[in-house]
C-alpha positions as CSV (number, residue, x, y, z in Angstrom):
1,X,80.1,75.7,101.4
2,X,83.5,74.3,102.0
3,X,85.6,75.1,105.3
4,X,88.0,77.5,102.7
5,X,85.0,79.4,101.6
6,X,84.0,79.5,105.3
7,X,86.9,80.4,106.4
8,X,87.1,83.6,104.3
9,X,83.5,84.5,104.9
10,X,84.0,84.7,108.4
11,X,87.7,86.3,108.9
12,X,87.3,89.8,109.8
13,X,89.6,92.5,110.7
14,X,90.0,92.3,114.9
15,X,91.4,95.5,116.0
16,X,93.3,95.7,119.2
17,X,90.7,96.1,121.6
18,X,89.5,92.8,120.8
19,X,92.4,91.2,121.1
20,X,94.0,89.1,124.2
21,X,97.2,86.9,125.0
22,X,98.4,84.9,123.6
23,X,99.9,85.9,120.5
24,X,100.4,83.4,117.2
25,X,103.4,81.5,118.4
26,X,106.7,80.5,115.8
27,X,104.9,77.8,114.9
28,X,101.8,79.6,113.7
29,X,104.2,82.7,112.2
30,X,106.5,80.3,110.3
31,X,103.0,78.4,108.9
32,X,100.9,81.8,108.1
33,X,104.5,83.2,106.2
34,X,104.7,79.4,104.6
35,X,101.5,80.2,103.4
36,X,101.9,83.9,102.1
37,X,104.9,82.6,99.9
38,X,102.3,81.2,98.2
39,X,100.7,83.9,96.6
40,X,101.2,84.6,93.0
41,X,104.4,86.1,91.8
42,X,105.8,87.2,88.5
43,X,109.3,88.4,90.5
44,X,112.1,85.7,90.4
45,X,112.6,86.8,94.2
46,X,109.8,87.0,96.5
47,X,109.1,90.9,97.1
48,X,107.7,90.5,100.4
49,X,109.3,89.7,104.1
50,X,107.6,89.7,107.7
51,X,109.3,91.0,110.8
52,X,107.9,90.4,113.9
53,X,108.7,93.0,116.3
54,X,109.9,91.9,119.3
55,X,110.7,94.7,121.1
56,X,108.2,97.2,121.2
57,X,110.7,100.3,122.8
58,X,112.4,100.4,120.0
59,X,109.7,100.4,117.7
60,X,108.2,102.9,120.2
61,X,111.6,105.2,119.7
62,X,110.8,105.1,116.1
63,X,107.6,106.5,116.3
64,X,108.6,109.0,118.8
65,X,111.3,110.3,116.7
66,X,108.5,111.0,114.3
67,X,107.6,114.0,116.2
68,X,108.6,117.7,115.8
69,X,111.2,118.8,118.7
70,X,108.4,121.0,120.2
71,X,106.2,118.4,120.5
72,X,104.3,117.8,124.3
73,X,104.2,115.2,126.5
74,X,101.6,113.8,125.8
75,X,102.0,113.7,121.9
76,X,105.3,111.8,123.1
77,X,103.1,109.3,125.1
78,X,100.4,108.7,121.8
79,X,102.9,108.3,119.4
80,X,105.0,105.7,121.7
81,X,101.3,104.3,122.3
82,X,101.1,102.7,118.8
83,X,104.2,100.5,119.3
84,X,102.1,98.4,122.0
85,X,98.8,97.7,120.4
86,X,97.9,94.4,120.1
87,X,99.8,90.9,121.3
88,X,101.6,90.4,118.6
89,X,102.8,92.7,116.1
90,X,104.2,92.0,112.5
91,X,105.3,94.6,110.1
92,X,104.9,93.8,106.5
93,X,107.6,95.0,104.3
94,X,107.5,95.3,100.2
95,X,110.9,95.2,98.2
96,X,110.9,98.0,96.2
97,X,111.2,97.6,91.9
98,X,111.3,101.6,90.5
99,X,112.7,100.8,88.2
100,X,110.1,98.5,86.7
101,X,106.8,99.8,87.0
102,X,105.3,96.7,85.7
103,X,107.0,94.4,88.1
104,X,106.5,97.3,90.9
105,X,102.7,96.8,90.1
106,X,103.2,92.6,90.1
107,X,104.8,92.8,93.0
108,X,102.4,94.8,95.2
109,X,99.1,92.8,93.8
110,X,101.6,89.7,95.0
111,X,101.9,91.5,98.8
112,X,98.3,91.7,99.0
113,X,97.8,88.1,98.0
114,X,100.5,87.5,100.8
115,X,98.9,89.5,103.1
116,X,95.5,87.9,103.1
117,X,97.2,84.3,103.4
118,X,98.8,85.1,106.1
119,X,95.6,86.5,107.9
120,X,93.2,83.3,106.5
121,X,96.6,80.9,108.1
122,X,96.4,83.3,111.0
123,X,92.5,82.6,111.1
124,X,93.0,78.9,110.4
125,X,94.7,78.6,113.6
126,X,92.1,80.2,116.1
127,X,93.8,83.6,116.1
128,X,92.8,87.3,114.9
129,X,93.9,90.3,113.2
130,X,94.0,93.7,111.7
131,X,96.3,95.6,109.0
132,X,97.0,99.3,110.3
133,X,98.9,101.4,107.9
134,X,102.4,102.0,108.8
135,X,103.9,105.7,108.6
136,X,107.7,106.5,106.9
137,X,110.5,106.4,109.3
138,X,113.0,108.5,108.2
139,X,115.6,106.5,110.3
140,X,113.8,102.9,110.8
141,X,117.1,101.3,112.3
142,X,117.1,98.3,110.5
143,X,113.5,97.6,110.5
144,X,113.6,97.8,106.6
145,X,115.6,99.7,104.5
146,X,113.7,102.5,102.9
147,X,116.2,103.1,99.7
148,X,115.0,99.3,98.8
149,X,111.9,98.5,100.5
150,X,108.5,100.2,101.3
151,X,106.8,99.5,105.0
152,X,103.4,99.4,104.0
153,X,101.8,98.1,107.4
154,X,101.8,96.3,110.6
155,X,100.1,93.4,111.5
156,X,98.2,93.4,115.0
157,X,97.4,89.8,116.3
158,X,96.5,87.9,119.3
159,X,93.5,85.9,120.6
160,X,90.4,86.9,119.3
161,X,88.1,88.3,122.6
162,X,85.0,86.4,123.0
163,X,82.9,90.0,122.3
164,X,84.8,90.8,119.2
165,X,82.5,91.9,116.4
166,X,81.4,89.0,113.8
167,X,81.6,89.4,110.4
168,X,79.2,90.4,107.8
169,X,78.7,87.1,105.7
170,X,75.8,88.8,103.5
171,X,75.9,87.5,99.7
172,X,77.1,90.6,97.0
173,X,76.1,91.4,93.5
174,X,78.4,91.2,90.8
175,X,80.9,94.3,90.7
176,X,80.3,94.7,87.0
177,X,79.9,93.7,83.6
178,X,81.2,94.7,80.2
């Protein structure tokens, strides 16, 4: 088996609780988004940015504002919770194409590509992560722009804990044939 093939076999998603300082670096970001401009695209523009999110009170304010006026303390205190999971934290955001449904379809295939290259560079360089869904902001203030672009996730990252789970490396059958 070759250290690629390896390398994919073993990557698994590391959620926060398994994760510890430090965080990828700009060395290690600029290399993992090097390598998720790799991925196939059909689009003459690539469809897909990363934004690392250095300040986690305003992303926290975002997900605050999410919440109805009524809404408790402690619902306050969850939803700001999610803006300080893991070290590092990278939100993945998708140009949008409506009005091409072919190239909207090219172009999402081509941010999962992206995606996964940026967690096997991530990987490569002795680091961990996980892909949590992101929710719409109606006012993301600047994060992304949502008449143009969809925020489909974030990125949690850091140092993989020495108890984090390993993954499951057991051969599959074939999906299908026709």
């Amino acid at each position: 088996m070759s250290s690629l093939h390896n390398l994919i076999m073993h990557r698994t998603s590391t959620g926060a609780k398994y994760l510890t300082e430090p965080a990828p670096g700009e060395a290690e970001l600029t290399r993992a988004v090097t390598c998720a401009m790799r991925a196939p695209c059909h689009d003459a523009e690539f469809p897909v940015r990363f934004v690392r999110i250095d300040s986690r009170e305003r992303l926290a304010d975002l997900f605050e504002a999410r919440l109805p006026a009524e809404a408790t303390p402690e619902e306050r205190a969850k939803a700001r919770s999610k803006a300080t999971k893991g070290p590092g934290l990278i939100a993945l955001v998708i140009r949008r194409t409506a009005d091409n449904a072919r190239l909207e379809r090219e172009n999402l295939m081509t941010a999962g590509a992206a995606l996964m290259n940026f967690l096997l560079s991530l990987e490569a360089d002795g680091f961990a992560a996980k892909t949590v869904s992101a929710p719409e902001f109606a006012d993301p203030k600047g994060l992304y722009d949502p008449a143009t672009e969809l925020l489909p996730a974030f990125i949690l990252c850091g140092t993989p804990r020495e108890d984090r789970p390993e993954a499951d490396v057991d051969e599959v059958d074939w999906i299908g044939h026709w």
